[in-house]
C-alpha positions as CSV (number, residue, x, y, z in Angstrom):
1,X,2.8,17.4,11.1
2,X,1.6,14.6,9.1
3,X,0.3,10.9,10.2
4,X,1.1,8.2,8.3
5,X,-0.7,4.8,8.7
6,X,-1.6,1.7,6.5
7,X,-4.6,0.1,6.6
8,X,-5.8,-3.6,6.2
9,X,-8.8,-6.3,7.1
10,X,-8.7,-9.9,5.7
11,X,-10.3,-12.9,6.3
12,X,-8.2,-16.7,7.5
13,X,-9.5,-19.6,7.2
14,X,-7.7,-22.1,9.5
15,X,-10.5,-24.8,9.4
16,X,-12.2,-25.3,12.6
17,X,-12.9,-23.6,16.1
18,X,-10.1,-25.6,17.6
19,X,-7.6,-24.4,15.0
20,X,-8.9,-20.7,15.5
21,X,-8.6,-20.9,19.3
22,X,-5.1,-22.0,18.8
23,X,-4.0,-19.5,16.5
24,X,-5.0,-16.8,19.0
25,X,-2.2,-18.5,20.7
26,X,0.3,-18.6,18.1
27,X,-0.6,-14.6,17.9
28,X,0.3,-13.9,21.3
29,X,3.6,-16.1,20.6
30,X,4.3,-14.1,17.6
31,X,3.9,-10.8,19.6
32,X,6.5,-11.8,22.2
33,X,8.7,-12.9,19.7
34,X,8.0,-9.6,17.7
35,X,8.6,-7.7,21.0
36,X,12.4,-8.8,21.6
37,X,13.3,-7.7,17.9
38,X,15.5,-5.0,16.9
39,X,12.6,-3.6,15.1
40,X,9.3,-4.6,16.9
41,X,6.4,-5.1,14.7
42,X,3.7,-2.6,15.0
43,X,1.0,-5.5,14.6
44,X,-2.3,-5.9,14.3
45,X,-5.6,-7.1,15.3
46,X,-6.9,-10.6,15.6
47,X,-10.1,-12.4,16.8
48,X,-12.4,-15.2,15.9
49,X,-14.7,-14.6,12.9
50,X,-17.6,-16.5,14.2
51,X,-17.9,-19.0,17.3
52,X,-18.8,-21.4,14.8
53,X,-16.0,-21.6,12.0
54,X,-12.8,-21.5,12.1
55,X,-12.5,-17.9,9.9
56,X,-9.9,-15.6,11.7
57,X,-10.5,-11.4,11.1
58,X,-7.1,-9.9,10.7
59,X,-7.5,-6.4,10.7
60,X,-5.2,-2.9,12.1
61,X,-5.9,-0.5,14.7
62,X,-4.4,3.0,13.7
63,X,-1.1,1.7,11.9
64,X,-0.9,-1.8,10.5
65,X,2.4,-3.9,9.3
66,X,1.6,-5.7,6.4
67,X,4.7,-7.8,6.8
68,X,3.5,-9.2,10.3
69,X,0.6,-10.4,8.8
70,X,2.7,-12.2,6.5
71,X,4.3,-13.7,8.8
72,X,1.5,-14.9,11.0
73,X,-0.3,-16.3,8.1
74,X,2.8,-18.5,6.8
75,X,2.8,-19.8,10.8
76,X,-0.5,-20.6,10.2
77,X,-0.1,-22.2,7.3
78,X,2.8,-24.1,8.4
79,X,1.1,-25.5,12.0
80,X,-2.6,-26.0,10.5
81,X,-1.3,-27.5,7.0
82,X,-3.4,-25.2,5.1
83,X,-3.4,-25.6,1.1
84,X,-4.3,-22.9,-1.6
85,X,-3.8,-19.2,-2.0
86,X,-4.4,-16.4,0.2
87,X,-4.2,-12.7,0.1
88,X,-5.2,-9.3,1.4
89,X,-4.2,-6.0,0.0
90,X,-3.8,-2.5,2.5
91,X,-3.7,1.1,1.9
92,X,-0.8,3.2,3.0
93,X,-2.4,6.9,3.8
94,X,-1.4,10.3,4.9
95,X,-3.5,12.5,7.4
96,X,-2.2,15.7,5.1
97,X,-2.1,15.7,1.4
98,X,1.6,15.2,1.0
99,X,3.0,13.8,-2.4
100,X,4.3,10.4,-1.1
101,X,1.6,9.8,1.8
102,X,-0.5,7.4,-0.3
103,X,-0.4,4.2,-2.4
104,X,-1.0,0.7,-1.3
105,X,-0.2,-3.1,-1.8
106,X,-1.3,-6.5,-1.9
107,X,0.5,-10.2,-1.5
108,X,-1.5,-13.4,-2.6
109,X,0.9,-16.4,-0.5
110,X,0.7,-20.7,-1.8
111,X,-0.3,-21.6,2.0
112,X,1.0,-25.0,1.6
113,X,4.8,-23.7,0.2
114,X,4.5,-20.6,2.4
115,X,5.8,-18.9,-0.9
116,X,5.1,-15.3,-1.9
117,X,2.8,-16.0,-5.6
118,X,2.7,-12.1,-5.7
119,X,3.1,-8.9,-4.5
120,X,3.1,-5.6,-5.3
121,X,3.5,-2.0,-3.7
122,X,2.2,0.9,-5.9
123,X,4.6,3.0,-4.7
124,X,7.2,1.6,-6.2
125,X,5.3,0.3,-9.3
126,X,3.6,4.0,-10.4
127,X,7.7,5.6,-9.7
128,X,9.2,2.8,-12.4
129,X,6.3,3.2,-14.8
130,X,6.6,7.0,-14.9
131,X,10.2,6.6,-15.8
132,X,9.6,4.3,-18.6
133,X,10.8,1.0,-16.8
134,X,8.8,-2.2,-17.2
135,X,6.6,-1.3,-14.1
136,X,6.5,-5.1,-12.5
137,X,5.4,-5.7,-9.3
């Protein structure tokens, strides 16, 4: 049997200690909210950078949701009034060589809209390009 998993680990600024403390809270918020969903997300890791700044490491352990980190980052965004782009990009593996068990992704977010600039999954990208559509992201 195969594993699947997808891997990520990113860097947030939030812009001080206090701000960094307080999105550990807004973390644990977003996990209890994440918990009473239909479809619970699978998560990820969290923790202060340095004691020092207010840089947050967001990062998986075993399988990541990309989608949750999203979502984090545009609370963030939203309760620290954060400005500018941010992104990260992840890697979807396969513990077995299997023919769809590997691509990746990235999504670059305007912090101060909370609008998606960009995203792309390769998966679906390399599938259109190899059948002669347009192959955007």
């Amino acid at each position: 049997m195969a594993d699947y998993s997808t891997s990520f680990s990113c860097l947030l600024d939030v812009g001080s200690t206090a701000n960094a403390v307080r999105a550990l809270e807004l973390y644990k918020i977003l996990s209890e909210e994440d918990a009473s969903d239909a479809r619970p997300c699978e998560g990820f890791l969290l923790s202060i950078q340095s004691q020092d700044n207010g840089v947050l490491w967001i990062r998986n352990d075993g399988d990541g949701d990309p989608e949750c980190v999203v979502r984090f980052v545009k609370r963030c965004a939203a309760e620290f009034h954060l400005s500018g782009r941010w992104g990260f990009q992840y890697a979807s593996c396969c513990s077995k060589p299997r023919l769809d068990g590997f691509g990746g992704g990235a999504h670059v977010l305007d912090l101060a809209t909370g609008e998606t600039i960009a995203s792309i999954c390769t998966d679906g990208w390399l599938a259109s390009v190899l059948t002669g559509d347009d192959g955007d992201a």
